[in-house]
C-alpha positions, -999 to 999 in steps of 0.1 A, spaced: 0 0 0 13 36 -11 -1 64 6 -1 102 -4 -18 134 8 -46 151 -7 -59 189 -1 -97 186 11 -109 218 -1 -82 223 -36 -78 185 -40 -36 191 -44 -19 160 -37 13 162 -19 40 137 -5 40 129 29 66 138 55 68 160 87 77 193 70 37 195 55 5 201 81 -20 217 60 -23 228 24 4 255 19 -19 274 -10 -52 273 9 -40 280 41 -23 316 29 -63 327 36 -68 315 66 -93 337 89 -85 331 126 -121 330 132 -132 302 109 -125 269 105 -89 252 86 -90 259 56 -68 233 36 -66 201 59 -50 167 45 -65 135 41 -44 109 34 -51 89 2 -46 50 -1 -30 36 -35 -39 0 -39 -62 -29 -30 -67 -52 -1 -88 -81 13 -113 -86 44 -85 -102 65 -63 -71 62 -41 -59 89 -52 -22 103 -18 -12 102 -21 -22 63 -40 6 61 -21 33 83 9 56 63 34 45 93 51 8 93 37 -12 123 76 -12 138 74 21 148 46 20 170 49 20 207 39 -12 224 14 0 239 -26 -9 248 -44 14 219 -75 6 202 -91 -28 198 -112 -19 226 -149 -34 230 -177 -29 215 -206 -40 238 -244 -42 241 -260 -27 276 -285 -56 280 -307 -35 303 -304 -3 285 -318 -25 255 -344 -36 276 -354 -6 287 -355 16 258 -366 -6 228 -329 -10 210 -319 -47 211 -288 -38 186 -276 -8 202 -237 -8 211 -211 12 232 -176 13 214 -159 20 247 -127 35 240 -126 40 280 -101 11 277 -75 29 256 -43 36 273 -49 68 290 -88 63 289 -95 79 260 -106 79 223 -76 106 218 -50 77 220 -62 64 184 -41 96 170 -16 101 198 3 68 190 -1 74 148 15 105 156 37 89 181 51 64 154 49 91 128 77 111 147 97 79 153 102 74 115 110 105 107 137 105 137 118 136 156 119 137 197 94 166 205 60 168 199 38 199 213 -3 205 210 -28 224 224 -58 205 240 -90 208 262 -73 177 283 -79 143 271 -55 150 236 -25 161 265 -28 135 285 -29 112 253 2 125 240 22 127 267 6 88 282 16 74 245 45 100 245 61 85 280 60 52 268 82 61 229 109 79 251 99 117 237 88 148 248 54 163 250 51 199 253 10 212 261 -9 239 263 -43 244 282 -69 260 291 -73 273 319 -101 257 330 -90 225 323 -103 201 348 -77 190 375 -77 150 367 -66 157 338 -42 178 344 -25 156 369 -28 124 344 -7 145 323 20 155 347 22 120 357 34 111 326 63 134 323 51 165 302 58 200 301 25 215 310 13 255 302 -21 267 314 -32 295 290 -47 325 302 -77 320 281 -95 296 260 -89 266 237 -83 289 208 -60 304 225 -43 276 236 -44 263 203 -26 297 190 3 293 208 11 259 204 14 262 170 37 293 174 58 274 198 65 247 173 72 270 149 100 291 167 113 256 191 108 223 159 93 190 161 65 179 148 28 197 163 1 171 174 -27 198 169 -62 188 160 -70 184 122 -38 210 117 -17 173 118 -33 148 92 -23 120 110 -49 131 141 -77 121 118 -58 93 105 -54 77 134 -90 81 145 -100 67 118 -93 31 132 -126 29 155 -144 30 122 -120 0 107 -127 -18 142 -164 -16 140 -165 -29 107 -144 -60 120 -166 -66 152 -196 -65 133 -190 -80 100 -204 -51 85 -208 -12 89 -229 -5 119 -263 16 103 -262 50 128 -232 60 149 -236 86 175 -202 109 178 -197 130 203 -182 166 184 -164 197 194 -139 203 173 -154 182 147 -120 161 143 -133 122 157 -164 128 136 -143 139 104 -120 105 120 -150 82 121 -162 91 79 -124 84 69 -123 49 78 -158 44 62 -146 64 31 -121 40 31 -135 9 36 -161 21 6 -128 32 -15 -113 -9 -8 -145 -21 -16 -154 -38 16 -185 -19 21 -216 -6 1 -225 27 20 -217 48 44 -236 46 82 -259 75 90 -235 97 121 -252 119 141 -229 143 156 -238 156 189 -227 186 205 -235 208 235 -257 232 232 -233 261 243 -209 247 223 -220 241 190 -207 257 159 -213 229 135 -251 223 144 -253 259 137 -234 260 102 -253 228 90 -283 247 90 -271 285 85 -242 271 60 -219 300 79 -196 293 111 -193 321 136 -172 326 163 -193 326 195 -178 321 230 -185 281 241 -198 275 275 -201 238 282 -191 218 310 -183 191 284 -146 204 279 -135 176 254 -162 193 230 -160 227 244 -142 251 213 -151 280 197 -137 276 166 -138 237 156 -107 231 137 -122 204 115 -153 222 111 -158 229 69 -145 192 68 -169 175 87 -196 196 78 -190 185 40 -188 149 54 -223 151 71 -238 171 41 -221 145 15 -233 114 40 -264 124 51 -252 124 81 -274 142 111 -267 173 141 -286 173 177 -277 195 205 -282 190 241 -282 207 269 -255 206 299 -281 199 321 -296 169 296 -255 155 297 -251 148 329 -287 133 330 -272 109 304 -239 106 320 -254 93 354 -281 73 341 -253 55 318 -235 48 349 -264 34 367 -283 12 340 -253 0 322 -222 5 347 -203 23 323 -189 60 340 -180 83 308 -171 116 311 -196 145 302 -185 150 266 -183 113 260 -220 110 280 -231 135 252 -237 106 228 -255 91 249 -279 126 257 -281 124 219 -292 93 210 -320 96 239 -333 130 224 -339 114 187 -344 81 195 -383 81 184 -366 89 147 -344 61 150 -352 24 135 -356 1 167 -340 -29 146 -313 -11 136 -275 -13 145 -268 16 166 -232 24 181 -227 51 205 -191 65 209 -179 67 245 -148 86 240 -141 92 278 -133 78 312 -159 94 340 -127 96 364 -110 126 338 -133 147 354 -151 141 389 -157 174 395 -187 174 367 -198 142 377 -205 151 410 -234 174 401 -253 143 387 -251 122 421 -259 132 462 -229 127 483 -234 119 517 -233 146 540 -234 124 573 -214 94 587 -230 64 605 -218 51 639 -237 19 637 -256 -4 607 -283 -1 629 -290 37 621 -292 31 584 -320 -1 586 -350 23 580 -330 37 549 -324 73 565 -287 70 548 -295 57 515 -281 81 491 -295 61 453 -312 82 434 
């Protein structure tokens, strides 16, 4: 398999290497308050069976990867969930199991292999959390060094998880955007490669491998996926490895994605229906979809138009609904953003075929962010002295 770049908006094709982000021609007009203009896709040259090897289908040679636990993780149906609602084929892809306990690590170790062959040590990004503590997790383990910048309001867990694993860590005084800004100035004026969202072609790349696992665990394309979407990255992630499973001729069509974003945070709902993205603060406790300006927003938003694909919105209040009743009926704890899906999938559900294969993408561990979590459940406020004082119930704290 040969593999090349290609220009999503022009359509130039250009080799691949570490010197080349986005397209040098259409990036010249970027506006800093719209979407990247320019992003690469990379472009498979040749043909392959159903037996094939993901890392057949991935631009970096398997011996450069880390040996580390990324991807393959399971895909699962919540019996009483099923029960309850009326879906007997709906599904969790729980990418809780990754490495660092997120969906983030599917890009982190492409990129992580990606700098390996190319015989690069530092890699820096901006992130809302869960992408730093990927990078450096997956970073740690390849022997190089992750440089990040955050938010401020980046929530603690997070934070810590990435310390842990060795990185240099900047909080921003300001926003994601921000954040974003001066990562990519940083790699600019210090080298190495930049792990940015959509800016590096391998970060959809590599997310494209929950799409080439779904197909394998079900024999077939799943018929809806629900994606939680900030950024609009995982969602433009999720149509690559369809696009090329359809390209190989393995499948017929493309599943229907919903993407689902907050309601304070949702530049691409708006622009599917308005066809214009605006740059409006985003106020979400959902921080892994929480962005002003989603990087890979006039990509995916010509993937969902192209697809059919479908936006919902919900509310803060509606995600952490989701997130605790996920916990409770199915014993899966995801994190607000990742709980999003799940808030989605509830709101359209009377649109949805009952029959049909559904897969929801939990992209996030619950424990990345406890703070959040806590305003879904009531923490005891009193101790007990004795078993007998809780007998008549007095101390049961279920909802």
């Amino acid at each position: 398999m040969k593999y090349h770049y290609i220009c999503t908006d022009c359509k130039t094709e250009y080799e691949l290497g570490p010197a080349l982000m986005v397209c040098p021609d259409c990036a010249r007009s970027q506006d800093r308050d719209q979407p990247l203009s320019g992003i690469l896709e990379v472009v498979l040259e040749g043909g392959i069976g159903h037996d094939f090897d993901f890392h057949d289908l991935l631009p970096v040679e398997k011996e450069f990867f880390p040996l580390v636990p990324v991807g393959g993780t399971s895909l699962w149906g919540p019996d009483k969930l099923r029960l309850e609602l009326g879906f007997p084929n709906l599904y969790f892809k729980d990418d809780t199991g990754n490495l660092t306990g997120s969906f983030k690590d599917r890009a982190s170790i492409l990129v992580s292999a990606f700098v390996r062959k190319y015989g690069l040590r530092d890699i820096a990004l901006a992130s809302t959390g869960n992408a730093a503590s990927s990078m450096a997790g997956v970073g740690a383990a390849a022997g190089q060094r992750v440089t990040v910048f955050l938010p401020k309001t980046v929530p603690r867990a997070k934070i810590v998880q990435t310390l842990q694993y060795g990185a240099r860590v900047y909080k921003v005084e300001g926003n994601y955007d921000l954040a974003y800004e001066f990562s990519l100035e940083y790699s600019r004026r210090k080298g190495g490669l930049n792990r940015n969202t959509a800016y590096n072609p391998l970060t959809i790349e590599g997310k494209k491998t929950v799409s080439l696992e779904l197909y394998r665990q079900l024999s077939k394309p799943p018929d809806t996926v629900f994606v939680p979407t900030g950024d609009g990255c995982i969602l433009s992630g999720v149509y690559k490895g369809f696009k090329d499973l359809l390209a190989l001729g393995l499948i017929e069509t493309i599943p229907r994605v919903y993407a689902v974003q907050a309601e304070n945070s949702a530049a691409i709902a708006r622009a599917f229906h308005t066809g214009r993205f605006e740059r409006i603060p985003a106020e979400t406790l959902a921080d892994s979809i929480s962005v002003d300006v989603p990087k890979s927003g006039l990509h995916a938003l010509k993937q969902l138009k192209q697809y059919q694909g479908r936006v919902v919105t919900v509310s803060d209040q509606e995600i952490i609904k989701a997130q605790a009743d996920l916990s409770a009926c199915s014993g899966l704890f995801a994190e607000p953003a990742a709980a999003a899906a799940f808030a989605g999938f509830l709101k359209v559900r009377a649109e949805l075929d009952r029959e049909a294969q559904i897969v929801l993408l939990i992209t996030g561990s619950g424990l990345k962010d406890i703070d959040n979590a806590l305003k879904g459940v009531s923490v005891p406020e009193t101790t007990i002295s004795s078993v007998e004082e809780i007998m008549d119930d007095r101390f049961d704290h279920r909802p």
